[in-house]
N, C-alpha and C positions, 0 to 999 in steps of 0.2 A: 870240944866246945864247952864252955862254961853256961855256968845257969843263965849267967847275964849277960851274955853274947847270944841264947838261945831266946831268950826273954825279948832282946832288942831286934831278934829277926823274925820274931814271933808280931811283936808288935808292928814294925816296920808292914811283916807281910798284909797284918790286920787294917792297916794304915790304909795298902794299896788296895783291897779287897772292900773295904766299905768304899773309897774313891770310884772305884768300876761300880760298887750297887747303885751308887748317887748318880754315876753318870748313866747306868742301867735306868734308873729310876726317874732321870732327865729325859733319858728316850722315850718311856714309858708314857710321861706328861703327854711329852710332845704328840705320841702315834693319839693316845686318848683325847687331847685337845682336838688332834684331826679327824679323828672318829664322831667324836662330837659334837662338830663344826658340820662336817658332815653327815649327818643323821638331820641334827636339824636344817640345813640348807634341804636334804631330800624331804623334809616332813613338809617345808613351807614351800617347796615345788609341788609336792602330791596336791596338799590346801590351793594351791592356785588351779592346778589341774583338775581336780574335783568342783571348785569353785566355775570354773569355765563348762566342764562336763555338766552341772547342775542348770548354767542357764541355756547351755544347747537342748538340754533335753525338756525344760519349760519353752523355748521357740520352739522344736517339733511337735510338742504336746498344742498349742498355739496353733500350728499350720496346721494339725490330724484336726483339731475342732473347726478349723473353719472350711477344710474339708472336709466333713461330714455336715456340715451346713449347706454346704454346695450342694452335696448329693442329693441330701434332703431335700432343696430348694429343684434341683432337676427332676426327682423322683415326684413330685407333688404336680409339676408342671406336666410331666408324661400323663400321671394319672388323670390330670384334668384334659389333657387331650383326648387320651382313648374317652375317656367319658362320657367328652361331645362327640368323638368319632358315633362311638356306639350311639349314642342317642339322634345321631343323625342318621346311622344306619338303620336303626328301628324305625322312625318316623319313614324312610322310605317305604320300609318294611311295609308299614300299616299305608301308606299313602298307593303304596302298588298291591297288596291286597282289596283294599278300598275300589281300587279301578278295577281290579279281575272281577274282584265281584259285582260290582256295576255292569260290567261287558258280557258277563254269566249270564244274567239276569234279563237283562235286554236280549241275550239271545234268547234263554229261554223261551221270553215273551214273544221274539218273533217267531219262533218255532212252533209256540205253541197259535198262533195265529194263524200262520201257513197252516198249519194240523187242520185247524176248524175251517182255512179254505179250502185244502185239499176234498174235505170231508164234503162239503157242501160242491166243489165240483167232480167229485164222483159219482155222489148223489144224483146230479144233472145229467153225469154221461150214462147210469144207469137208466134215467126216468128216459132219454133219447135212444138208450137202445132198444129199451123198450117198447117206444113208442115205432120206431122204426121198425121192429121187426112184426110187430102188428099191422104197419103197414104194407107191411111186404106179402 
């Protein structure tokens, strides 16, 4: 083979060898166009997904506030029940002590009444047995 038959298959082969880079390098475009087609279609699905995730978590934040206002509002209302409960149950408290000790008291007084009758008709059944047995 000559210089110049080696030279022209040289070139030739050089020919077909940059033709496959370019069309290597066509593919290349291509995959990286779709790579980057896709990156940003997945970026601007996340952004909407985040975007969505963002105002769900501002409504639950929203419904945990106004539930906690609820509680608040029930917890305030219990508290003002037992309050008057209790303040009811004291007042009987004091209004049924109030009467024991009224009804104590009046007994005392009759007891001690009774006592000084007692006392005075003892007094009388002694002064008659007395007299009785002197006249015996």
């Amino acid at each position: 083979m000559t210089d110049e038959e080696l030279k022209r298959l040289l070139e030739a082969n050089t020919e077909r060898i940059e033709r496959r880079f370019d069309a290597v390098d066509k593919r290349f475009e291509t995959v990286d166009k779709k790579i980057d087609d896709t990156a940003s279609e997945i970026r601007r699905q996340f952004g909407t997904v985040l975007e969505h995730s963002d105002r769900e978590f501002k409504g639950l934040a929203e419904v945990v506030a106004l539930l906690d206002e609820k509680v608040d509002r029930k917890a305030n209302a219990i508290e003002q029940r037992m309050d008057l409960g209790f303040a009811d149950t004291q007042a009987m408290i004091k209004f049924s002590h109030a009467e024991l000790d009224r009804r104590v008291r009046y007994m005392e007084q009759t007891l001690s009444t009774l006592e000084d009758r007692f006392v005075g008709l003892q007094a009388r059944v002694d002064r008659l047995e007395v007299a009785t047995k002197t006249e015996n």
